[in-house]
C-alpha positions in Angstrom: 0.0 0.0 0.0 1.1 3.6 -1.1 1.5 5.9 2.1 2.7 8.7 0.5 -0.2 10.7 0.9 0.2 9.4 4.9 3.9 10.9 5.1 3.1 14.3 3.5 0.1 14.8 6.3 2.7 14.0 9.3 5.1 15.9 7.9 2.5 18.9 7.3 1.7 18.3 11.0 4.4 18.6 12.0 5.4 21.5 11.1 2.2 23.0 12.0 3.0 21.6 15.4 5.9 23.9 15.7 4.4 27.2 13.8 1.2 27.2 15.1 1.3 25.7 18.8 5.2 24.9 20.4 6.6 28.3 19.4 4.2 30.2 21.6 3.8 29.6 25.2 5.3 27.4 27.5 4.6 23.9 28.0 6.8 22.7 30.4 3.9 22.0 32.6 1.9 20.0 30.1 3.8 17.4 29.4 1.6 14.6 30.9 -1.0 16.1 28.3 1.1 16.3 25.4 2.0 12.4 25.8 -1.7 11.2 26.5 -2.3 13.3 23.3 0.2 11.8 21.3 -0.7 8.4 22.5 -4.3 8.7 21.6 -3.3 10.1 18.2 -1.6 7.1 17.2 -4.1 4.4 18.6 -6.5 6.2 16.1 -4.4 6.3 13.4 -4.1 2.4 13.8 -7.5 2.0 14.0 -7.9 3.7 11.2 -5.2 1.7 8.8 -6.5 -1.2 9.9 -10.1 -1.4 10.6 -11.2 1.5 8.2 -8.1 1.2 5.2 -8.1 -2.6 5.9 -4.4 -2.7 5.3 -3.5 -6.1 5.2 -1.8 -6.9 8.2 -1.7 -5.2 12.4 1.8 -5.0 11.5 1.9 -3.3 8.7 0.0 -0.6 9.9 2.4 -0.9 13.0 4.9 0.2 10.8 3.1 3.1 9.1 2.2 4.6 12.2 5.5 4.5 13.3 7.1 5.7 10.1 4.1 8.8 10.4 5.4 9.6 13.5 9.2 9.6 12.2 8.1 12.1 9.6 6.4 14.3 12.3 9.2 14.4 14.2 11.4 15.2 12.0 9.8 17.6 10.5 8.7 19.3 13.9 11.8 19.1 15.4 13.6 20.2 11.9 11.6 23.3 11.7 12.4 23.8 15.6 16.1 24.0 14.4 15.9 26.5 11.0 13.8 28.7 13.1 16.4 29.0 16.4 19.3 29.1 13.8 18.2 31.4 11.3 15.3 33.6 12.5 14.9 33.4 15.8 14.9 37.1 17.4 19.0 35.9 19.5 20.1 35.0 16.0 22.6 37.0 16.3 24.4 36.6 19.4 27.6 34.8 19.8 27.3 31.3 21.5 27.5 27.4 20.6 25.2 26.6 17.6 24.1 23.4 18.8 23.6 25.3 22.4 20.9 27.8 20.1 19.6 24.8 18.0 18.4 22.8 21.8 18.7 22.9 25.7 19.8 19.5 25.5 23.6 20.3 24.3 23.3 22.2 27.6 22.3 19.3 29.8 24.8 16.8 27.9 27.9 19.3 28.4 27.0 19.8 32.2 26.1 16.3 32.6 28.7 16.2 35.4 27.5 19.1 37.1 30.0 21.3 36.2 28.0 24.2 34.8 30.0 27.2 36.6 33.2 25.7 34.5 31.2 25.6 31.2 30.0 29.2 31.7 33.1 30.8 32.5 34.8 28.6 29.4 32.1 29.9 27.4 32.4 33.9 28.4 36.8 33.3 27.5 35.4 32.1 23.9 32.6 34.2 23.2 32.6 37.4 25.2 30.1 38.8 27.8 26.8 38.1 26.4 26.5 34.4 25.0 23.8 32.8 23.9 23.5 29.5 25.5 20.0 28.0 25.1 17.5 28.7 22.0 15.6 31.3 23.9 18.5 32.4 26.5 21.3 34.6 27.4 23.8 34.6 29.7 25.4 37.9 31.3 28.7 38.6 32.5 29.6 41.8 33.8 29.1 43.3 37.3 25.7 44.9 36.6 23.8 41.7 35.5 23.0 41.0 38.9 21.2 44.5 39.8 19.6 44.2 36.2 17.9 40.8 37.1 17.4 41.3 40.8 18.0 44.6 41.8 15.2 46.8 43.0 12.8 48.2 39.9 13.7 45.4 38.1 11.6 44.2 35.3 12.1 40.5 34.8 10.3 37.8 36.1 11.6 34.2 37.2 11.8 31.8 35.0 10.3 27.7 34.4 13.2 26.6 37.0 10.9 28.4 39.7 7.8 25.7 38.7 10.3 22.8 40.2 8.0 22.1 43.4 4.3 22.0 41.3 1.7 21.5 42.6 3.7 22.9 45.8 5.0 26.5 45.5 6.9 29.0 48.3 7.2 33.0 48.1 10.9 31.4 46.9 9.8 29.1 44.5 6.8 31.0 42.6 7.0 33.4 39.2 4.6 35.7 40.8 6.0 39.1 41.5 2.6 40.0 43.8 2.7 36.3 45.3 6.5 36.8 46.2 6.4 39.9 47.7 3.5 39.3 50.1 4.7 36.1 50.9 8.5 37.1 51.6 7.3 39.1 54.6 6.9 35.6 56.8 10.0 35.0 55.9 11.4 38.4 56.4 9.5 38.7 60.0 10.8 35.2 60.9 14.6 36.8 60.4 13.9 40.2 62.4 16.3 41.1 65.2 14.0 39.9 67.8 14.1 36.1 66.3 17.5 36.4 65.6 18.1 36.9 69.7 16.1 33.8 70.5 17.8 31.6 67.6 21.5 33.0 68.2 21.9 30.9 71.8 20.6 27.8 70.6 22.8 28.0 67.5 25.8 28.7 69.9 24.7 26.0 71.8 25.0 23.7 68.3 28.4 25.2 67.5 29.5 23.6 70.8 27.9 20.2 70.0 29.7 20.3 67.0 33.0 21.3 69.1 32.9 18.7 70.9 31.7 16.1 67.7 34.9 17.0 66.6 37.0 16.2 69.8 35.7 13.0 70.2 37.8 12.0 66.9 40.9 12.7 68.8 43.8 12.6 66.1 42.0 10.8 63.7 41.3 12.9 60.3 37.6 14.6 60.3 35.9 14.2 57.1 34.6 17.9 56.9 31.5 17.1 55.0 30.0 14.9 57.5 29.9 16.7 60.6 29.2 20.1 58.8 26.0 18.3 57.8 25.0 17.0 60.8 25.6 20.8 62.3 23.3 22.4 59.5 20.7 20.0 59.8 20.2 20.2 63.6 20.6 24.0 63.1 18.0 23.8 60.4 15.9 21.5 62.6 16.1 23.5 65.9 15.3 27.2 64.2 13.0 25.7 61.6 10.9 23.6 63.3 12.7 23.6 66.9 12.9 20.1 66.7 16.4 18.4 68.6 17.8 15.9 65.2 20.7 15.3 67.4 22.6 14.1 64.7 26.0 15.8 66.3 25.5 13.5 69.3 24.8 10.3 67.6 27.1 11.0 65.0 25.1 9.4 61.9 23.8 11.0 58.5 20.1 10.7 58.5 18.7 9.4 55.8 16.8 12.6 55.1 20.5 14.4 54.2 20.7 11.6 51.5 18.1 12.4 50.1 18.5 15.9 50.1 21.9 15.8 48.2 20.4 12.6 46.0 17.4 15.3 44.9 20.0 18.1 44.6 22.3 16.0 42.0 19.0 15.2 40.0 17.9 18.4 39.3 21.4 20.1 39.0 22.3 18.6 35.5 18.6 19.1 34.4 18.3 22.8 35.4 18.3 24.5 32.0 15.9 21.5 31.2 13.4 21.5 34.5 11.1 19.8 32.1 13.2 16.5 32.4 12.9 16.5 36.1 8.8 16.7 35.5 9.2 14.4 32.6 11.1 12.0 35.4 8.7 12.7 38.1 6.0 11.5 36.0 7.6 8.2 34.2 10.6 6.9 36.6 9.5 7.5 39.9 11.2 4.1 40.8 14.6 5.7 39.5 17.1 6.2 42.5 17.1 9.9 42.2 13.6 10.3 42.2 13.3 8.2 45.2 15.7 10.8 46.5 13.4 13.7 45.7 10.3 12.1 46.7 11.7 10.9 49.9 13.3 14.6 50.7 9.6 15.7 49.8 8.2 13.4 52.3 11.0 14.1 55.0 9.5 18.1 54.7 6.1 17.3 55.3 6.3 14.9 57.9 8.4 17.1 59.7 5.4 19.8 59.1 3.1 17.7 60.1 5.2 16.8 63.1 5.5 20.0 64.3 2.1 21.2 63.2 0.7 18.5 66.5 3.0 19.3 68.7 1.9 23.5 68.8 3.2 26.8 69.4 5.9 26.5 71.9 6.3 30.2 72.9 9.9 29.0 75.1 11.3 28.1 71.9 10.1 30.0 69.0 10.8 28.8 65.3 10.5 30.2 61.9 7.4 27.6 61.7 5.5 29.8 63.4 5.5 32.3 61.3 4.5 30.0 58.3 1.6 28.7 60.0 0.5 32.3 61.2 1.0 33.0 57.1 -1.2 29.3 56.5 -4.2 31.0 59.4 -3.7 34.7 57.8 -4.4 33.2 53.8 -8.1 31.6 55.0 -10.0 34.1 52.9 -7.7 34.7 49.7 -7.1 30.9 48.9 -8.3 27.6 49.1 -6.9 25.1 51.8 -5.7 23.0 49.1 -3.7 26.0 47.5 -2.8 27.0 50.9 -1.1 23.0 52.0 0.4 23.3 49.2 2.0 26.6 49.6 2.8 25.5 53.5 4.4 22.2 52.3 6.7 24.2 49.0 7.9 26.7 52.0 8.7 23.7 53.8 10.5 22.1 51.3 12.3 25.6 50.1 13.4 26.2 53.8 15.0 22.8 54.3 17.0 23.2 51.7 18.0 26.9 52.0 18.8 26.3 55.7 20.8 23.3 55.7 22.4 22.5 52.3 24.1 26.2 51.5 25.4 26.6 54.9 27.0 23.1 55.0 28.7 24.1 51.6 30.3 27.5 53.6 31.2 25.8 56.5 32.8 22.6 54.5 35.2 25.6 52.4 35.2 27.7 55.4 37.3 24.1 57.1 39.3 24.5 54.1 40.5 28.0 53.8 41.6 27.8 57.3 43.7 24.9 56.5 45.1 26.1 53.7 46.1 29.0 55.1 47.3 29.6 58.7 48.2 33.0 58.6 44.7 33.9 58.2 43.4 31.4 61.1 46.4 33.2 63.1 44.6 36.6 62.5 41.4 36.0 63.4 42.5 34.1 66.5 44.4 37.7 67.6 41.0 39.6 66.3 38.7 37.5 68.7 40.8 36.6 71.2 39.4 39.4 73.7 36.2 39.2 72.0 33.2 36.5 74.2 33.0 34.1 71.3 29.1 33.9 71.9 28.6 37.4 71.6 27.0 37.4 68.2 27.0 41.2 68.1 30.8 41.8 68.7 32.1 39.4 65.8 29.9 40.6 63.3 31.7 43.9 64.0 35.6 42.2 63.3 37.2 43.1 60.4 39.2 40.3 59.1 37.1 37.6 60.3 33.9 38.8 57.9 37.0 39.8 55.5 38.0 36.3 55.5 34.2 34.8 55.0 33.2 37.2 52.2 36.5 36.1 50.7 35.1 32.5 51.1 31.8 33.6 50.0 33.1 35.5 46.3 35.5 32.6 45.5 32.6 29.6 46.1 29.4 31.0 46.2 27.4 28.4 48.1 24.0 29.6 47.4 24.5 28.9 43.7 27.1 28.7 41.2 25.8 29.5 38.5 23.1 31.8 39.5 18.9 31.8 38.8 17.5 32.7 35.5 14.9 35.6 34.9 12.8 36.3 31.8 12.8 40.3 30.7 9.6 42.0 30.4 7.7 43.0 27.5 10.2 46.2 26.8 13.5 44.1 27.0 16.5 45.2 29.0 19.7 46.7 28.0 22.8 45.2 29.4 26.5 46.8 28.7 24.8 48.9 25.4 23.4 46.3 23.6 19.7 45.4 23.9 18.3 42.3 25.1 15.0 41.5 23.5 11.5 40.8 25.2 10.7 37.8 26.8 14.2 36.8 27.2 15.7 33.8 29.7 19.0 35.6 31.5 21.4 34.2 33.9 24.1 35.8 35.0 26.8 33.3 36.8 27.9 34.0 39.9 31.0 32.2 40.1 32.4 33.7 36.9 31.3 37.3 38.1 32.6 37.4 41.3 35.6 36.5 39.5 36.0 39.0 36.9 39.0 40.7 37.0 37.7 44.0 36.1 35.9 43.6 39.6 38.2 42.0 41.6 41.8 42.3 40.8 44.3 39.0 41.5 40.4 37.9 41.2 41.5 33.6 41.9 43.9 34.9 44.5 42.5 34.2 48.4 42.8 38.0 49.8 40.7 39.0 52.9 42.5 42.2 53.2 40.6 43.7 49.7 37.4 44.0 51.9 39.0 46.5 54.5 42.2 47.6 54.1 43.2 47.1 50.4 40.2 48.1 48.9 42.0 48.9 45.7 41.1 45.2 45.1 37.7 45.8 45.2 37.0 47.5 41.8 33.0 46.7 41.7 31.4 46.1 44.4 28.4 45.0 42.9 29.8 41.7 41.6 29.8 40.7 45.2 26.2 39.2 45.3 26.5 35.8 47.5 23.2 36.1 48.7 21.8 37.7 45.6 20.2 41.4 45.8 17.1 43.7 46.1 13.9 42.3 46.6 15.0 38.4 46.2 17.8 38.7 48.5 18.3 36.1 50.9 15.8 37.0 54.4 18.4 34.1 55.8 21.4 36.2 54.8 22.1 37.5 58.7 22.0 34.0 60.4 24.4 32.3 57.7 26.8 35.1 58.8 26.2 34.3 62.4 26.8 30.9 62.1 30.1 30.9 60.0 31.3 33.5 62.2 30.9 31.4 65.1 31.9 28.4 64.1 35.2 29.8 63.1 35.9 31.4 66.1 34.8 28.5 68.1 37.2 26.6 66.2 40.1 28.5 66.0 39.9 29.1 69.5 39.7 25.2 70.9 42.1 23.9 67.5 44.6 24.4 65.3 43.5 23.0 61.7 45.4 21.3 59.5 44.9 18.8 56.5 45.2 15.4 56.9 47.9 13.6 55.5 47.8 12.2 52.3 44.6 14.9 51.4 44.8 16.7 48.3 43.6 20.2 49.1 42.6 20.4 45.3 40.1 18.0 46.1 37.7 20.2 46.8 37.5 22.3 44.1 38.2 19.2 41.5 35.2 17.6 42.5 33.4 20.1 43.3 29.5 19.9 42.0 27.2 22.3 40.8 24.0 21.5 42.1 21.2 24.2 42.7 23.9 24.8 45.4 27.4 24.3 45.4 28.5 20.6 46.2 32.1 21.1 47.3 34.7 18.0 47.7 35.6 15.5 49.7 37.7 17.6 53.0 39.7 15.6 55.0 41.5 17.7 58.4 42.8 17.1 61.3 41.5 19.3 64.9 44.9 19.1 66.8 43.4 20.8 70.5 45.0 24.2 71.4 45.6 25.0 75.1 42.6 26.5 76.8 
């Protein structure tokens, strides 16, 4: 039988596909719809070849349907390719063609994780503005940051920010109104009055975690493991002051594995969030996704948890302050909407308040190791100073020196930053234009090490942020906890903790590397995953005279 006729329809569809429905809109979301559509689509065309064209054999028809779909495809995914190569309105930026012909050379290149490496290869090859997706730009320079996130802005977050559906956060929404009213719990559960009722029974942590350390005597540490169990019973205590005790019974819950399992998912997949939904909905019994669904569950048990247990008004937690959000939102949405939002803040705050400090603390371990004469300075700086007083080492110079040092070199928040769309009039970045409805990134780690911001940019030098300031040439490329209205509320207790934990340290240890570590470890293997995943740490706590 003669299916020529067949061929020129799919191929015709095809490309109507593409002109007519893909190239406007986003469908991201729909992909559980697009597949039941396409499924249905070819059940009727078999029926058709076979009980209404009679072709002579199931098989055949088989084969025509599948050879119709081939045609579609390629045709659809052909026209997809002249029309991001040719007249597509970033034409004509600079950037990998295969990067403008599909997403997925983006997800095969940082397949490892190591998009913060690709970025900055990519701005040494092709300048400051580089196209690097079909519909996407990235930005290099010291102003992209104030451009995407600085106050008056005109972008709005991009498909990365629908990760949680059906659960959302004021963190993890696209809507400018939804974020801003629902940043003040956030913001509240930060003020200076929660901040005193948090700061002692982090202190009281940073002791556990002293004394975690002491209990391996001479025997190397391995940095990553005790800095997690520190985070998460920090996290656990001013989140949902609940005691984890995973510093006293020295073990990684499983919840942490699950957490960094979810984390190396999604990293790889960022640029191509739809994979992770596409994964959600067809592998949930692949190991990752057991990861993510189990680091879901972790976050709303532990809701639910504290959620029966009540206001304890001895022992305040940033909870609260959700749940007083949950009460407050009774009129404006539905309960469902309002679970949902409860359980995505949840899930957002986990995260946020374990995973990036961890990352700090981990280099923070490493930066004292590698160099002494720095650990000697702050020791002299805070050796007069009550190590619990919060207030007094915010106010010492080389010590926050030393952690926004940390901070600018390894970002731990995100290496490669969060994407935006522009509005409907563009943006203009560095004097050339960057058309509506754009995605932009702008890469932290390559920007805050740009040497027209930072001079001897790769070099480890505290002393630029108070008494060499000659090696701060633009300030604005220091964004670690990004800026304006989408800043980090948890900005002021990350400082508090590394500050205290380094002092703590410093003060009871002298910290070296174990032998036989590589210090390059770190950043070798380091991963880029939503937040930064450094290396493996290995050091030694030798015990200083009290």
């Amino acid at each position: 039988m003669d299916y020529h006729l067949h061929i020129v329809v799919s191929v015709f569809a095809g490309l109507l596909a593409h002109n007519a429905i893909f190239i406007r809109g986003e469908w991201h979301m729909h992909i559980l719809q697009i597949l039941v559509g396409v499924c249905l689509v070819n059940i009727i065309a078999l029926y058709s070849l076979y009980r209404v064209v009679h072709v002579p054999s199931f098989g055949e028809a088989l084969g025509a349907v599948f050879c119709m779909d081939m045609a579609c495809l390629m045709a659809l995914f052909g026209s997809m390719t002249v029309y991001r190569l040719f007249f597509h309105k970033l034409s004509g930026f600079p950037g990998p063609k295969l990067a403008a012909a599909t997403k997925l050379w983006h997800v095969w290149k940082i397949r490892k994780s190591t998009n913060y490496l690709l970025l900055q290869e990519l701005n040494g090859e092709y300048g400051d503005i580089i196209r690097t997706g079909p519909n996407e730009l990235t930005l290099v320079g010291p102003s992209a940051f104030n451009l995407l996130d600085g106050w008056g802005n005109t972008t709005t977050r991009d498909i990365w920010y629908d990760l949680l559906r059906p659960r959302y956060s004021a963190v993890f929404c696209r809507d400018k109104k939804l974020h801003k009213e629902g940043r003040k719990a956030w913001v509240n559960s930060m003020t200076g009055k929660a901040m005193n009722a948090f700061y002692p029974r982090v202190a009281a942590l940073s002791h556990s975690l002293s004394s975690c350390i002491r209990s391996h005597g001479t025997r190397p540490v391995d940095i990553d493991d005790v800095m997690s169990w520190f985070s998460f019973d920090v996290m656990g205590d001013v989140l949902f002051g609940e005691d984890f005790n995973l510093l006293g019974s020295q073990r990684m819950d499983p919840a942490i594995k699950h957490r960094d399992g979810a984390l190396a998912l999604v990293g790889p997949i960022s640029d191509a969030i739809w994979l992770a939904h596409l994964a959600f909905l067809l592998v949930p019994f692949y190991s990752p996704v057991q990861d993510w669904l189990g680091m879901v569950k972790f976050c709303e048990d532990r809701l639910t948890a504290r959620i029966q247990r009540g206001e304890n008004e001895k022992k305040p937690d940033m909870a609260q302050y959700f749940l007083d959000e949950h009460q407050s939102l009774e009129g404006s949405m539905s309960l469902r909407d309002r679970d949902l939002y409860l359980a995505g803040t949840a899930i957002t705050a986990v995260v946020a308040g374990s995973d990036t400090t961890r990352a700090a603390l981990i280099a923070t371990c490493w930066f004292l190791a590698r160099y002494p004469e720095h650990a000697n300075k702050i020791r002299a700086e805070t050796r007069d100073v009550d190590g619990d007083d919060f207030a007094a080492l915010a106010s010492l110079p080389h010590l926050n020196a030393f952690i926004n040092e940390i901070l600018r070199l390894m970002p731990p928040a995100g290496m490669t930053g969060t994407a935006r769309i522009t509005g409907p009039q563009g943006m203009q970045f560095e004097n050339t234009y960057i058309p509506p409805f754009t995605k932009v990134t702008a890469p932290r780690y390559g920007i805050m090490r740009l040497e027209s911001a930072f001079p001897r940019p790769n070099e480890f030098i505290p002393e630029r942020w108070y008494s060499l300031p000659e090696l701060v040439l633009d300030r604005r490329a220091f964004t670690p906890f990004s800026v304006g209205p989408r800043q980090c509320t948890g900005k002021t207790l990350a400082y508090a903790e590394l500050r205290h934990v380094a002092t703590l340290l410093l003060r009871h240890y002298d910290i070296e590397f174990a032998d036989g570590y590589d210090p390059e470890t770190m950043w070798r293997d380091m991963k880029d995953q939503v937040t930064a995943q450094p290396g493996k740490v290995m050091c030694v706590f030798k015990p200083r005279e009290e």
